[in-house]
C-alpha positions as CSV (number, residue, x, y, z in Angstrom):
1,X,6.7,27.2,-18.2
2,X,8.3,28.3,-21.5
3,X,9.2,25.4,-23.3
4,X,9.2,21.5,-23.3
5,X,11.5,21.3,-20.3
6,X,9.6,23.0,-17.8
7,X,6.7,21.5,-18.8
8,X,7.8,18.0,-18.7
9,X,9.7,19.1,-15.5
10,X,7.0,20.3,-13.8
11,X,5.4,16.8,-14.5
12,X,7.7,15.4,-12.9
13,X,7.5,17.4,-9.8
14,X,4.3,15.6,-9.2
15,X,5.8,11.9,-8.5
16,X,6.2,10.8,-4.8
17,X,9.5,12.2,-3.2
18,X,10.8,14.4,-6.5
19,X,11.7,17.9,-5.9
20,X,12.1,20.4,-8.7
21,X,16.3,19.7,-9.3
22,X,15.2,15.9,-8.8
23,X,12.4,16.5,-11.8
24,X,14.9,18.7,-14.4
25,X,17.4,15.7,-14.1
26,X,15.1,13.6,-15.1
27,X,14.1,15.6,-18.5
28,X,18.3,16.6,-19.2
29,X,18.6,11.9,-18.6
30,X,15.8,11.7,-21.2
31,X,17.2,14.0,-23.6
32,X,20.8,12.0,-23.6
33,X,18.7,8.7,-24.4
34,X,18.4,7.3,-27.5
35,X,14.6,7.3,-29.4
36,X,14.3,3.6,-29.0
37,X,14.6,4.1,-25.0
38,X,12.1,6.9,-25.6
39,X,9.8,5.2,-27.4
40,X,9.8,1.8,-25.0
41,X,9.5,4.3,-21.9
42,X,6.4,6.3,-23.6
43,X,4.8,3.1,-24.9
44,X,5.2,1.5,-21.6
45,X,3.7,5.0,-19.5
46,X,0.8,4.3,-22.4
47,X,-0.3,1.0,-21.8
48,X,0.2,0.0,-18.0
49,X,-3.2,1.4,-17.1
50,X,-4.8,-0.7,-20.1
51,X,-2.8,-4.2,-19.1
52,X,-2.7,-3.6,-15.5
53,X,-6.5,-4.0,-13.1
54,X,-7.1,-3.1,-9.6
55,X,-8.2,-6.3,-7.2
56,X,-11.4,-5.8,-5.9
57,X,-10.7,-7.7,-2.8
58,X,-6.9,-6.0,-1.7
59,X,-7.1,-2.9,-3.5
60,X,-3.8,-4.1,-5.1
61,X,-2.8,-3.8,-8.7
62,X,-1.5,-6.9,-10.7
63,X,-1.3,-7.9,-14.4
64,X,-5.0,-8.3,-16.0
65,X,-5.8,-11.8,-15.8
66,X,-9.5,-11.5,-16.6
67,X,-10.7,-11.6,-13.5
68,X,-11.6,-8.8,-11.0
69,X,-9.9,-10.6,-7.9
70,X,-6.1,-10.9,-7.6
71,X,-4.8,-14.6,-7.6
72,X,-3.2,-14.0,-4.1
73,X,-6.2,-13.1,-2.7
74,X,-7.8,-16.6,-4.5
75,X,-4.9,-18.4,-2.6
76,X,-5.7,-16.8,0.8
77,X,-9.6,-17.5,0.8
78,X,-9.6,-19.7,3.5
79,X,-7.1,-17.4,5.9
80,X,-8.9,-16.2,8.8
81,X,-6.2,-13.0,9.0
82,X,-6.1,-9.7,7.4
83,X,-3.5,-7.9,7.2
84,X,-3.1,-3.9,6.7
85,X,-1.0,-2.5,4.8
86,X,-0.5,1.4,3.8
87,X,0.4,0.7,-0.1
88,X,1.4,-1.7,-3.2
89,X,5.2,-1.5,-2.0
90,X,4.9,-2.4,1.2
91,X,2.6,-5.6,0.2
92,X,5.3,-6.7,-2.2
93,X,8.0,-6.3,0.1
94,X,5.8,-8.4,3.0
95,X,4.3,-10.7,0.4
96,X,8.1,-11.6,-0.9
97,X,9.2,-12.7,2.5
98,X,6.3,-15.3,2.9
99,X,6.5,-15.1,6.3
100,X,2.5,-14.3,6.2
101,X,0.2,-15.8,3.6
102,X,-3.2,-14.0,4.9
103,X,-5.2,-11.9,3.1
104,X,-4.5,-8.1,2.8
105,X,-5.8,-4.8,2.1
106,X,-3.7,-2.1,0.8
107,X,-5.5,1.4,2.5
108,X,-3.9,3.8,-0.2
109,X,-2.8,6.7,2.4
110,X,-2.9,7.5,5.7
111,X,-6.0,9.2,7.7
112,X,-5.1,12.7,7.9
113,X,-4.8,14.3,11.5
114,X,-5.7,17.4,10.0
115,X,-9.5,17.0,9.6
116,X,-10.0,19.7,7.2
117,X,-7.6,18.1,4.5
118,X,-8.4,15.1,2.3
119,X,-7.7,11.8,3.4
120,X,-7.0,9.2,0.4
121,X,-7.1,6.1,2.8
122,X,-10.0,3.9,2.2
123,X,-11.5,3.3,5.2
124,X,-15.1,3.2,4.4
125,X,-13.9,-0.1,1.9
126,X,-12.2,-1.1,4.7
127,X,-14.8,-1.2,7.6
128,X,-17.5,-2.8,4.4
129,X,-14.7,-5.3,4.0
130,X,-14.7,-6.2,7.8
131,X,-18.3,-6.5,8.3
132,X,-18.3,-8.6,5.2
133,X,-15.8,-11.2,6.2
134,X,-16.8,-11.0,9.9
135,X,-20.7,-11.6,8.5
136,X,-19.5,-14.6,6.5
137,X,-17.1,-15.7,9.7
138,X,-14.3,-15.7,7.6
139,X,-11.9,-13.4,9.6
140,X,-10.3,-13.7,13.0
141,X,-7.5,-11.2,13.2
142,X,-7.4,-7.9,11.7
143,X,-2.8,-7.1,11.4
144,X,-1.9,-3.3,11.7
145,X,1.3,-3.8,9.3
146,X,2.1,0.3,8.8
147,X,5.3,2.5,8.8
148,X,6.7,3.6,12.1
149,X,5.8,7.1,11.7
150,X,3.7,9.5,13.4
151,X,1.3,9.3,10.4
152,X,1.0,5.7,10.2
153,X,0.5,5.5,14.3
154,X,-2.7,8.1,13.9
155,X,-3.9,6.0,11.4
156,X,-3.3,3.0,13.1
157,X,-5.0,4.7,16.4
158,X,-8.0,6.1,14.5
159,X,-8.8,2.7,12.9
160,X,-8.4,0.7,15.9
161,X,-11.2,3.5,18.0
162,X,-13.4,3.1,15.0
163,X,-13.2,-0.9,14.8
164,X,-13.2,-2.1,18.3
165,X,-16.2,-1.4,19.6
166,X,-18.2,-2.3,15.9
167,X,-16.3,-5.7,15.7
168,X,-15.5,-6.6,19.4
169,X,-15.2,-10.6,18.8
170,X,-12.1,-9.7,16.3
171,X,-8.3,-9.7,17.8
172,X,-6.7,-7.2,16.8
173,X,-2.6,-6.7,16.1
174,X,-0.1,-4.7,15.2
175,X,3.6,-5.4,13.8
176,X,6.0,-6.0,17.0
177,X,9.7,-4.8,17.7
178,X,12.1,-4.9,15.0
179,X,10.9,-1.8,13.4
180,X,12.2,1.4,14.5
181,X,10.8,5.1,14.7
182,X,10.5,6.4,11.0
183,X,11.3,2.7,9.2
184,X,9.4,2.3,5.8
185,X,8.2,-1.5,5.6
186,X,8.9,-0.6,2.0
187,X,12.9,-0.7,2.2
188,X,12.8,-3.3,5.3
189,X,14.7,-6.4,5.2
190,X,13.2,-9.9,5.5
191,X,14.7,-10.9,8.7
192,X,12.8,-7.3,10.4
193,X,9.9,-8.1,9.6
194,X,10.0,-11.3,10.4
195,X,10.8,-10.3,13.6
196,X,7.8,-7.9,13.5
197,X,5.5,-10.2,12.5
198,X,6.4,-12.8,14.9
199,X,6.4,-10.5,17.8
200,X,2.9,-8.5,17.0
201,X,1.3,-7.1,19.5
202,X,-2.3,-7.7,20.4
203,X,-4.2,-5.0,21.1
């Protein structure tokens, strides 16, 4: 890395999904802008962690309101589902349909199937939040809402082994047909999931 372009490039490399042409196309877009875009985009990199907070309930960021709980998890309080979900997007995507007003928890990754590598899901939060909610009786049904992808099943597999036996008076589910082999919920329309949703399969 000998100058400002493979530097920045190689920043770049390090977002979900970007490759190393993907990353240089971003710096050669940046260097056609004008300093005004420049500015706006560096000032906004600079203060979304500062205006932005992480719910303590869902695990979901929203807009700082002064409060350490998100107001959709206030307006679910008294829902006796939770819903899991594998990150931010695919909560907004569910979230915008309204076809399910629950509560949710955003597990951040999948478990790894690989034992020996890092897994970034939280799944001790997880299993605290459960005994928590199943302590105060405020849950019923715990909703596997992943991807259909051979991650997301082992994930969904290894949660349900550890959780079954522990909480054995909770029904457990998990999205239905409408969702094929390697669909993101992230990019899915509102009449699939729907369809998911609808059709969930007890476990």
């Amino acid at each position: 890395m000998n100058n400002r372009i493979d530097k920045l490039a190689y920043l770049f490399e390090s977002f979900p999904g970007i490759g190393k042409r993907q990353a240089r196309r971003f710096v050669y877009f940046l260097l056609h802008k004008d300093p005004g875009y420049i500015h706006e985009l560096t000032s906004s990199i600079q203060n979304v962690k500062a205006e932005i907070d992480q719910c303590h309930e869902c695990y979901r960021f929203f807009p700082k309101t002064g409060m350490n709980i998100c107001p959709i998890c206030i307006e679910a309080k008294d829902s006796k589902q939770l819903m899991i979900v594998e990150k931010d997007a695919d909560f907004e995507n569910l979230h915008k349909t309204k076809i399910y007003e629950g509560k949710y928890f955003i597990l951040g990754g999948h478990i790894n199937a690989n034992e020996k590598k890092r897994s970034f899901a939280r799944v001790d939060q997880l299993i605290n939040r459960i005994k928590r909610d199943t302590d105060n009786g405020v849950i019923e049904e715990l909703i596997f809402a992943l991807s259909i992808s051979p991650e997301a099943e082992h994930t969904r597999i290894r949660l349900y082994t550890m959780l079954k036996d522990t909480f054995p008076n909770l029904t457990f589910s998990t999205l239905g047909r409408g969702l094929s082999t390697g669909t993101e919920l992230e990019y899915s329309d509102t009449e699939t999931l729907k369809h998911a949703f609808n059709s969930r399969i007890t476990q």
